[in-house]
C-alpha positions in Angstrom: -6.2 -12.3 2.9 -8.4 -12.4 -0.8 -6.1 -12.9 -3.2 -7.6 -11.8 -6.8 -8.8 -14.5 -9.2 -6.4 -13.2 -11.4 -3.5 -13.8 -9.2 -5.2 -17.6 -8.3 -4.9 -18.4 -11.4 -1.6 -17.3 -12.6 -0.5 -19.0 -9.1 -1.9 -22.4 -10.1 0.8 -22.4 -13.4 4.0 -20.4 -11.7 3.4 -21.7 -8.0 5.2 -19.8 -5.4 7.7 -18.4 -8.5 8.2 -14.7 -8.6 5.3 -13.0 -9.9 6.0 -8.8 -10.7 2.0 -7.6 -9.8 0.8 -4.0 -10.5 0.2 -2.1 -6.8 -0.9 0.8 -5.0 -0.8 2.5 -1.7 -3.3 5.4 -0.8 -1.3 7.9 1.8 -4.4 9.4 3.5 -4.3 12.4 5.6 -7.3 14.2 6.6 -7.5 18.3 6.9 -5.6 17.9 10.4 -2.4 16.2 9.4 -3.3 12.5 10.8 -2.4 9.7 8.7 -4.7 6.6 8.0 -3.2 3.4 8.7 -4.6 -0.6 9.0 -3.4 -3.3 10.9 -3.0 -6.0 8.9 -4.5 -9.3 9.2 -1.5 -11.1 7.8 1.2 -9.9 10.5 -0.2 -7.7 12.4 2.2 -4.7 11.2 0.2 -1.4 10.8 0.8 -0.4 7.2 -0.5 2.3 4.9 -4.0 0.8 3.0 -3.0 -0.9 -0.3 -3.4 -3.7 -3.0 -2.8 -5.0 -6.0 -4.4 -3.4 -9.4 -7.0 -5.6 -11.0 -6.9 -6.1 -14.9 -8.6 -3.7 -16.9 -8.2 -1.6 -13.5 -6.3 2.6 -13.4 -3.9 3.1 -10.5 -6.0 6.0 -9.0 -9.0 4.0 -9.4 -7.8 0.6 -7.4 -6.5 2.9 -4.8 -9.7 4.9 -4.3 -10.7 1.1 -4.0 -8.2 -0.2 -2.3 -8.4 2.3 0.8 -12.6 1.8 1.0 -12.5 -1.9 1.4 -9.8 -1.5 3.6 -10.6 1.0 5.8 -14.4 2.2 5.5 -12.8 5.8 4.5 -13.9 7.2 0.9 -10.8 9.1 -0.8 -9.8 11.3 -3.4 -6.8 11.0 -5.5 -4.6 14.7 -5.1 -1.6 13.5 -6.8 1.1 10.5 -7.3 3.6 10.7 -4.7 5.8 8.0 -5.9 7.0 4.7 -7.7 9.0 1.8 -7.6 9.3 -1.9 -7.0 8.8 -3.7 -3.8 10.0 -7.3 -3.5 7.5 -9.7 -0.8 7.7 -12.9 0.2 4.6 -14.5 1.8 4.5 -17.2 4.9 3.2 -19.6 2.1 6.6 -19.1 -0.2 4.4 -17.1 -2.5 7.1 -14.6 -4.3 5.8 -11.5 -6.2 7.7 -8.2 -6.6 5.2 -5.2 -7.0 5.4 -1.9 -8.8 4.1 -0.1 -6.4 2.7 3.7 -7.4 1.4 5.1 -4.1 -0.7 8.3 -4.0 -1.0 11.0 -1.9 -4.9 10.8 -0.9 -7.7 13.0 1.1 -10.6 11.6 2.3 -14.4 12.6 1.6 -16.7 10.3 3.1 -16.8 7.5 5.5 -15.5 6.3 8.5 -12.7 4.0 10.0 -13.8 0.3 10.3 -11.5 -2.8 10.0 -12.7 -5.1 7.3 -11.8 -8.2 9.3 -9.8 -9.6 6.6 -7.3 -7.2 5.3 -7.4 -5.1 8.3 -8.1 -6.0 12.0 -7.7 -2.1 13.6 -8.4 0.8 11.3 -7.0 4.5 12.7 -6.1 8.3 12.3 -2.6 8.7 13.6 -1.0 12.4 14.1 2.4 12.4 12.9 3.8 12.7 16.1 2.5 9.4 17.5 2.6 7.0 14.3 2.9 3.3 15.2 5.9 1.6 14.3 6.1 1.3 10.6 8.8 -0.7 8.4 11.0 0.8 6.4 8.8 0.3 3.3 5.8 2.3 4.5 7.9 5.3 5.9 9.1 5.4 2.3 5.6 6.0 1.4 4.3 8.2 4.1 7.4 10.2 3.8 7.8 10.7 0.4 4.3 11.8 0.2 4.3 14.5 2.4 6.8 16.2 0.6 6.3 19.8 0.4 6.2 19.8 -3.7 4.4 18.2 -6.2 7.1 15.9 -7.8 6.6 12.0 -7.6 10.0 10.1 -5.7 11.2 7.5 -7.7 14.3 5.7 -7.2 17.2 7.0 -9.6 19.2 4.9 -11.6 21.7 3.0 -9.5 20.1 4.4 -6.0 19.2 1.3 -3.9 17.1 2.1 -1.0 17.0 0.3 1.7 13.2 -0.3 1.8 13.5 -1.8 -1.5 16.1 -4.1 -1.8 15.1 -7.0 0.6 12.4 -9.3 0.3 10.4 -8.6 3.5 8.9 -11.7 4.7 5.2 -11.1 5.8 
């Protein structure tokens, strides 16, 4: 996976310490309802496109980012569909805890293609036929396609499940 020179380089004083990273997640559906996902070239997992934010970087512009290298797929931002923090912990020991703001996204250009990295498989999924998906990206997808316009965050005291165990990758 490429890790940001920014990251490399905080990594070389913490180690695999906790890092808390700035992140995004694009939730793309197209005019029919299907949702983009990428398999991951970490795990495997299919997951919903995302990254981490690059200094001197906006959320909605390292998303719009985030889902082209990813997926090949050129995407507007419509609206935030949510926020909170997301604890990780890598097969190297790596620890980072992001604060994750994922969008709800359209896209306007493109087409699916794996970079070979990242992603392995890049595809459109109907809602009805979605791959398995962890906890953690059916918070996203979900929360996204929410009827109204208000971001989900999670309340004071409210521990969701998807949030409150370090998912080893």
């Amino acid at each position: 996976m490429a890790v940001s020179p920014y990251i490399v380089k905080l990594r070389a004083h913490v180690g695999h310490d906790l890092l808390l990273l700035p992140g995004v997640t694009g939730v793309v559906r197209d005019d029919a309802g299907r949702v983009l996902l990428a398999r991951r070239g970490d795990n495997g997992r299919w997951s919903l496109p995302a990254g981490v934010v690059d200094p001197g970087e906006q959320p909605a512009e390292a998303v719009v980012r985030e889902v082209w290298e990813e997926t090949g797929v050129r995407v507007v931002v419509d609206r935030i569909a949510g926020v909170a923090t997301h604890p990780v912990v890598y097969p190297n020991g790596d620890a980072c805890e992001y604060l994750n703001v994922w969008f709800r996204c359209r896209p306007v250009g493109g087409h699916p293609r794996a970079d070979g990295d990242e992603s392995t498989e890049v595809a459109w999924f109907t809602p009805d036929a979605l791959p398995e998906l962890d906890e953690w990206a059916r918070l996203r997808l979900d929360t996204a396609a929410a009827p109204d316009d208000t971001p989900w965050y999670a309340r004071p005291g409210e521990h969701h499940p998807a949030l409150c165990r370090p998912d080893a990758l």
